[in-house]
SENU-443592 format. One record per residue (C-alpha): residue in three letters; residue number from 1; x, y negated, z. Coordinates in Angstrom, 1 decimal, padded with zeros to 4 digits, m for minus. Example, Ala and Ser with C-alpha at 12.3 -4.5 7.8 and 13.67 -1.06 7.14 Angstrom:
2
[r "ALA", 1, [012.3, 004.5, 007.8]]
[r "SER", 2, [013.7, 001.1, 007.1]]
//
This chain:
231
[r "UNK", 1, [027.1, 010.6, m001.1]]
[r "UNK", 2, [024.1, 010.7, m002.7]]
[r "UNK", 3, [021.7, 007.7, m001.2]]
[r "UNK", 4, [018.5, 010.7, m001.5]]
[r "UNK", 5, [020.1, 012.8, 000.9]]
[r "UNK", 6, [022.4, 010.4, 003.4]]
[r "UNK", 7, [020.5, 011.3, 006.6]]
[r "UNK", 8, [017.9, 013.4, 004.9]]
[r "UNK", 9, [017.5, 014.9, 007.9]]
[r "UNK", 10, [015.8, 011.8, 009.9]]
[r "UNK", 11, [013.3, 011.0, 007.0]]
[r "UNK", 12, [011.2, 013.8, 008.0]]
[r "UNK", 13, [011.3, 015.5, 004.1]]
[r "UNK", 14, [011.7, 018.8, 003.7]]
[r "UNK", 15, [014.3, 020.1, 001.3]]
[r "UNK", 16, [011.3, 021.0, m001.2]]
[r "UNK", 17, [009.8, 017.4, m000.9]]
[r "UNK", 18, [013.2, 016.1, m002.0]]
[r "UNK", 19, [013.4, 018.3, m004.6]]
[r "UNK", 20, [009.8, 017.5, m006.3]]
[r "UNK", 21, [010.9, 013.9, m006.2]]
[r "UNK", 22, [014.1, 014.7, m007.6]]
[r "UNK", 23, [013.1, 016.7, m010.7]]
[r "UNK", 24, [010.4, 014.1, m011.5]]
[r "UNK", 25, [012.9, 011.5, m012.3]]
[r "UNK", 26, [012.7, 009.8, m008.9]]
[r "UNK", 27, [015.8, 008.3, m006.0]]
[r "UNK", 28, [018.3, 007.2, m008.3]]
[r "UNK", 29, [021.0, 004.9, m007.4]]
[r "UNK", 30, [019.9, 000.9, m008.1]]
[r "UNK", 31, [023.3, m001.4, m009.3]]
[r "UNK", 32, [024.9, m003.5, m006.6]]
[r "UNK", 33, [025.1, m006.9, m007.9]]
[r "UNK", 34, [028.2, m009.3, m007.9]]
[r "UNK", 35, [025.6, m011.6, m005.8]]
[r "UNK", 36, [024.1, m010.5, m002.9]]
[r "UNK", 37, [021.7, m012.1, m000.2]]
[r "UNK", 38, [020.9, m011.0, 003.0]]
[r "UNK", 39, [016.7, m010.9, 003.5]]
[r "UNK", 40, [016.4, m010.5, 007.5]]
[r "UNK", 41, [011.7, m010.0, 007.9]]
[r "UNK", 42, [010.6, m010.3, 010.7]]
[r "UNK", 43, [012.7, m010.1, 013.5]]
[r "UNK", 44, [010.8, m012.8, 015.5]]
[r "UNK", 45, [009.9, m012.1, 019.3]]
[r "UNK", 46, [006.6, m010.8, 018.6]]
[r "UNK", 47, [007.8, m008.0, 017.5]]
[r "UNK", 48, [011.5, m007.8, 018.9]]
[r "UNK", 49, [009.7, m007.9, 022.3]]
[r "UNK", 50, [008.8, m004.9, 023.9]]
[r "UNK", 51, [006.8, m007.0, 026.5]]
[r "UNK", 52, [004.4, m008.1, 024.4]]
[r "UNK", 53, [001.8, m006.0, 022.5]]
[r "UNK", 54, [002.5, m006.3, 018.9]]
[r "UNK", 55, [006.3, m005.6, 019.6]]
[r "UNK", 56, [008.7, m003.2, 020.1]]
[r "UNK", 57, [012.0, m002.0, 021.8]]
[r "UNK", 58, [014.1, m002.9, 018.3]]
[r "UNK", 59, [017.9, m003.5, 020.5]]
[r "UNK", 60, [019.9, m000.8, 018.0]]
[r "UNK", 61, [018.7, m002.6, 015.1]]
[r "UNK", 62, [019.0, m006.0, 015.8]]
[r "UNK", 63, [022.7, m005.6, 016.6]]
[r "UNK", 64, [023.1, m003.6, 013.0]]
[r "UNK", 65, [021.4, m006.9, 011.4]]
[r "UNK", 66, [023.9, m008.7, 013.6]]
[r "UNK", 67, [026.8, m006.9, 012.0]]
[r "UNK", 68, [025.3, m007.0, 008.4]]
[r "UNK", 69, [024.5, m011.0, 009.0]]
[r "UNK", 70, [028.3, m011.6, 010.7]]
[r "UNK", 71, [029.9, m010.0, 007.3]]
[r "UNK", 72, [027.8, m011.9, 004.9]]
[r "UNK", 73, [028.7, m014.8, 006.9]]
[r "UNK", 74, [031.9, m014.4, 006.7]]
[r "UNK", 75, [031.7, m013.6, 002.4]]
[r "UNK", 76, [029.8, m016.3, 001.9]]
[r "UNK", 77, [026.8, m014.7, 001.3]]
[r "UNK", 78, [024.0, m016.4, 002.1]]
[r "UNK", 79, [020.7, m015.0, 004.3]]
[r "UNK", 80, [016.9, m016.0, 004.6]]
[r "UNK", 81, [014.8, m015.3, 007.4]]
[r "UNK", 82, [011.0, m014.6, 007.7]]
[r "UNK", 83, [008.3, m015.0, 010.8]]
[r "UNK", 84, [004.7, m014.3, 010.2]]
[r "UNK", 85, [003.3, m017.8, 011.9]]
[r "UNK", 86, [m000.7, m019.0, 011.6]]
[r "UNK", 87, [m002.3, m021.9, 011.5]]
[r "UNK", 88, [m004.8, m021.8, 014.3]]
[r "UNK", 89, [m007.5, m022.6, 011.8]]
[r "UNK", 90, [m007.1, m019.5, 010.0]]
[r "UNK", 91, [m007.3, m017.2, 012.5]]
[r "UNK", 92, [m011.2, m016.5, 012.1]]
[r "UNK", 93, [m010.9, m016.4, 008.6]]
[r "UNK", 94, [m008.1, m013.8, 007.2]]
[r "UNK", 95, [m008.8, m010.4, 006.7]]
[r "UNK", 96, [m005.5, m009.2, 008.1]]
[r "UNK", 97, [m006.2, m010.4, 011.4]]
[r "UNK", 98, [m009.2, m008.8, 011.1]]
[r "UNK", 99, [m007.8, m005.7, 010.8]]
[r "UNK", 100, [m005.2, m006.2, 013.2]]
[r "UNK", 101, [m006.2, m008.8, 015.8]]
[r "UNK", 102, [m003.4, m008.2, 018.2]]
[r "UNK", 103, [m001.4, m010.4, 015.2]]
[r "UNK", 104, [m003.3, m013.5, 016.4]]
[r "UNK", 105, [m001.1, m014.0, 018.9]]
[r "UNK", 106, [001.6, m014.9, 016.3]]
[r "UNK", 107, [000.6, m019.1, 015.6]]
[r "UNK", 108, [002.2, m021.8, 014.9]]
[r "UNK", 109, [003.8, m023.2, 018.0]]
[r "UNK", 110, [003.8, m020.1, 019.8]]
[r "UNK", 111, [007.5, m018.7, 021.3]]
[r "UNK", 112, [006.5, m015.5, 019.7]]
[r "UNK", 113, [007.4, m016.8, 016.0]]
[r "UNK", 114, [010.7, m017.8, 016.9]]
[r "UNK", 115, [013.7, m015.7, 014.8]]
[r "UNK", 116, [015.1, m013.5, 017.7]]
[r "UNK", 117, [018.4, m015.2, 018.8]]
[r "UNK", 118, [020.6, m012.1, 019.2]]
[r "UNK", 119, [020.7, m013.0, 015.1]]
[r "UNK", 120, [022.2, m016.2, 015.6]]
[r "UNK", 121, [020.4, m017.7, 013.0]]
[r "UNK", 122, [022.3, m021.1, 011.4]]
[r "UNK", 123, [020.8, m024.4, 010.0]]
[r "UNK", 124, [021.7, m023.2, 006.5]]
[r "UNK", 125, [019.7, m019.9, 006.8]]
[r "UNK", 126, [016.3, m021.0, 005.7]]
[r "UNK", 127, [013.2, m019.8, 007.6]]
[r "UNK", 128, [010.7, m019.0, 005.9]]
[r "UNK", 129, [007.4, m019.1, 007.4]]
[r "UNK", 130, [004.4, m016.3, 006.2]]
[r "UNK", 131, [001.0, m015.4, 006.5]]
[r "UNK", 132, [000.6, m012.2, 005.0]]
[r "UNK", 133, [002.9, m009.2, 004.8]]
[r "UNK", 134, [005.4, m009.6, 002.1]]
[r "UNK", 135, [008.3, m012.5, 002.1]]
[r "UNK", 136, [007.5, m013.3, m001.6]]
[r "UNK", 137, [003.2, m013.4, m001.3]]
[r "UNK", 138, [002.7, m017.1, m001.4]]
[r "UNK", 139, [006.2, m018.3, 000.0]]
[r "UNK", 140, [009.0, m020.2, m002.0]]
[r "UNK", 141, [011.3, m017.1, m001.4]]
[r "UNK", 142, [011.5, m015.7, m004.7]]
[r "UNK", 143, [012.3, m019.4, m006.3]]
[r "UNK", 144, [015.2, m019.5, m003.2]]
[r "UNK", 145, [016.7, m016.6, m004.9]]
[r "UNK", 146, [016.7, m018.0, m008.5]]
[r "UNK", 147, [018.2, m021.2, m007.1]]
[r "UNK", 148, [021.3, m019.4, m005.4]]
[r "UNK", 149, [021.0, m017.0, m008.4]]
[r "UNK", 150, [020.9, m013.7, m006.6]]
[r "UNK", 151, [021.0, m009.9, m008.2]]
[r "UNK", 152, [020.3, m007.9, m005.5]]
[r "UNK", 153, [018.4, m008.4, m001.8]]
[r "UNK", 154, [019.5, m006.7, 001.0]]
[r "UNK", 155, [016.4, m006.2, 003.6]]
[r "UNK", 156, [016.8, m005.9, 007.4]]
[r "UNK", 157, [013.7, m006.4, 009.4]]
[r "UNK", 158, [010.4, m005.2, 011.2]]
[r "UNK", 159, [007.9, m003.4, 010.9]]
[r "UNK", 160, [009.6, m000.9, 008.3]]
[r "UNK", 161, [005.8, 000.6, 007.3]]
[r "UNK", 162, [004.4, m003.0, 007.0]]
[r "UNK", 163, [006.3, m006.4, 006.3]]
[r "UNK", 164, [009.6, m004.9, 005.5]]
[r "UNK", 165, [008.2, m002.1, 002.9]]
[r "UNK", 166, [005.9, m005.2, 001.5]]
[r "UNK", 167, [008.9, m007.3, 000.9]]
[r "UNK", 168, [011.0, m004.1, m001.0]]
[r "UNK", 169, [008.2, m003.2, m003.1]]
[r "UNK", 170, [008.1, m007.2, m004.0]]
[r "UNK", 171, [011.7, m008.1, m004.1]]
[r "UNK", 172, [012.4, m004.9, m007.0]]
[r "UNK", 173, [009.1, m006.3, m009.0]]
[r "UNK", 174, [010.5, m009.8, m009.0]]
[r "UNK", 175, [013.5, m008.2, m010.7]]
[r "UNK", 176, [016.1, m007.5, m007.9]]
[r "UNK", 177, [018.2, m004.7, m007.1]]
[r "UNK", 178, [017.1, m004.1, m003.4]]
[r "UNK", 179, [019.3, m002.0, m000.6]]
[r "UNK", 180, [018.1, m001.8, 002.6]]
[r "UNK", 181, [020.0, m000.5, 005.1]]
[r "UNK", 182, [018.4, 002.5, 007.9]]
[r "UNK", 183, [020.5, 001.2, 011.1]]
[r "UNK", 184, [018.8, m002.5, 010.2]]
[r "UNK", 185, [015.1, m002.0, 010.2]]
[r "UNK", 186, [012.2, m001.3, 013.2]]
[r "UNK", 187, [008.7, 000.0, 013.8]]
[r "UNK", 188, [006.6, 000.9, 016.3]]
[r "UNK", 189, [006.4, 004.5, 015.8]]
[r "UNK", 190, [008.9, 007.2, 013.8]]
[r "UNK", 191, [006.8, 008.8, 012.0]]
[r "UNK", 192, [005.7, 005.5, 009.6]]
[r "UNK", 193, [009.3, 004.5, 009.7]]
[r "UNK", 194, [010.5, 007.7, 008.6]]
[r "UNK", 195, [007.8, 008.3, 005.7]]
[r "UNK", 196, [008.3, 004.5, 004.3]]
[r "UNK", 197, [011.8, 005.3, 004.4]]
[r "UNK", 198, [011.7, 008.1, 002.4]]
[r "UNK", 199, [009.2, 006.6, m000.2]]
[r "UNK", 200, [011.0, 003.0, m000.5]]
[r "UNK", 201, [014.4, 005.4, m001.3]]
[r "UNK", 202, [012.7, 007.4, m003.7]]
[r "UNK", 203, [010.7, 004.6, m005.6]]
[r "UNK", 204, [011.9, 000.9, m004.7]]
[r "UNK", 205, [015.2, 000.5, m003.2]]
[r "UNK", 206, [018.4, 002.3, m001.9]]
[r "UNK", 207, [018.3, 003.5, 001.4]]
[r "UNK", 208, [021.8, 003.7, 003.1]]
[r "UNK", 209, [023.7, 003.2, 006.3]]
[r "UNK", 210, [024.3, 000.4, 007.2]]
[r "UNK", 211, [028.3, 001.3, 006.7]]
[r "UNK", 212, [027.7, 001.4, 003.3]]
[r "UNK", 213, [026.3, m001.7, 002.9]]
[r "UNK", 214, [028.7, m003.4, 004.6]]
[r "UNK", 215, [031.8, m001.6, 002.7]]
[r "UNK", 216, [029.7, m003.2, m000.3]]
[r "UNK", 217, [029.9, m006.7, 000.9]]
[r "UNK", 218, [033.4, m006.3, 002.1]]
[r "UNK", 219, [034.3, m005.7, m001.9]]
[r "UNK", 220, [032.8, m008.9, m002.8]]
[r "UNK", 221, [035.5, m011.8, m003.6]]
[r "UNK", 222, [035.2, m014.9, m002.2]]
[r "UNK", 223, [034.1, m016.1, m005.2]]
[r "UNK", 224, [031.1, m014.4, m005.5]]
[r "UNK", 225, [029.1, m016.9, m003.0]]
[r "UNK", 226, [026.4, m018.4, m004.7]]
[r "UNK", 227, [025.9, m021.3, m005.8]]
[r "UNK", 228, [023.7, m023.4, m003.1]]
[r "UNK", 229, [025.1, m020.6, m000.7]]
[r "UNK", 230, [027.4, m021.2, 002.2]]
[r "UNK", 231, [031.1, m021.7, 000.7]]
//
């Protein structure tokens, strides 16, 4: 099936806006590399958390990146994690915060910048720890990926308008193929998740179910764990 109109019907497009992006040359397919990593933004409790202001109600999508995470596992193919996480001393300083002070919360220290453990994230996984919205802006993330010699990024995370769409845009202008499977990422609200959706599938990445991601990584021989990757 064509990745621009799997579940054309949740994006929010109408046929018409599909087919404007179509005939201008957008929405086509992006390779799926022989070396995969598994980019999971994001999914720390302040935003996993429905309790607490800046989060959400994100249960469905946690257990997709579960699913995603236990298959990659399983290939050898190795996965990063991201939590936005401040130094105290920055927090009258950045502009993001602000814009959005409710992020504030999110410091160093705090149980809110802790990976969500329905992920069950391992020693090996790195963390990497982020003060602004994409994984690559100032982080050793893209270097990570040289060193295990990845082709493509697959992104699960939260929020799908901000951090996640941040770290597509980034991950494809480093020079990787990027999938990012629908069941796997979170907002706040449908209506940015839908519209960031549509526009990362038509100009950034491939938007698919999460099934086919995971038929994609069931492909992969054993041999195709990177090197510096989990064997």
């Amino acid at each position: 099936m064509d990745p621009g109109i799997a579940d054309a019907d949740r994006d929010g497009a109408t046929d018409d806006d599909r087919g404007l992006y179509r005939a201008a040359g957008f929405g086509r397919p992006v390779p799926r590399g022989p070396r995969p990593a598994i980019l999971v933004v994001d999914f720390s409790r302040g935003f996993t958390d429905p309790a607490v202001p800046t989060g959400a109600e994100m249960t469905d999508e946690l257990a997709a990146t579960r699913r995603l995470l236990d298959l990659g596992r399983e290939k050898g193919v190795p996965a990063v994690f991201t939590t936005i996480a401040f130094d105290p001393a920055q927090l009258a300083s950045l502009p993001w915060l602000h814009k959005a002070p409710g992020m504030a919360a999110l410091v160093q220290g705090s149980p809110l910048v802790a990976v969500d453990q329905r992920l069950a994230r391992r020693r090996d996984e790195p963390l990497i720890v982020k003060t602004g919205a994409s994984a690559f802006f100032g982080t050793p993330l893209a270097a990570q990926l040289a060193a295990w010699r990845i082709d493509t990024v697959i992104v699960a995370g939260a929020t799908t308008s901000g951090c996640v769409r941040a770290s597509v845009v980034d991950a494809m202008q480093s020079g990787f193929n990027v999938l990012v499977p629908r069941d796997c990422v979170a907002d706040r609200a449908a209506a940015p998740h839908d519209a960031n959706l549509f526009d990362m599938q038509q100009k950034y990445a491939d938007v698919i179910p999460l099934d086919e991601v995971l038929a994609y990584l069931g492909g992969l021989p054993a041999a195709a764990a990177p090197e510096g990757g989990r064997t």
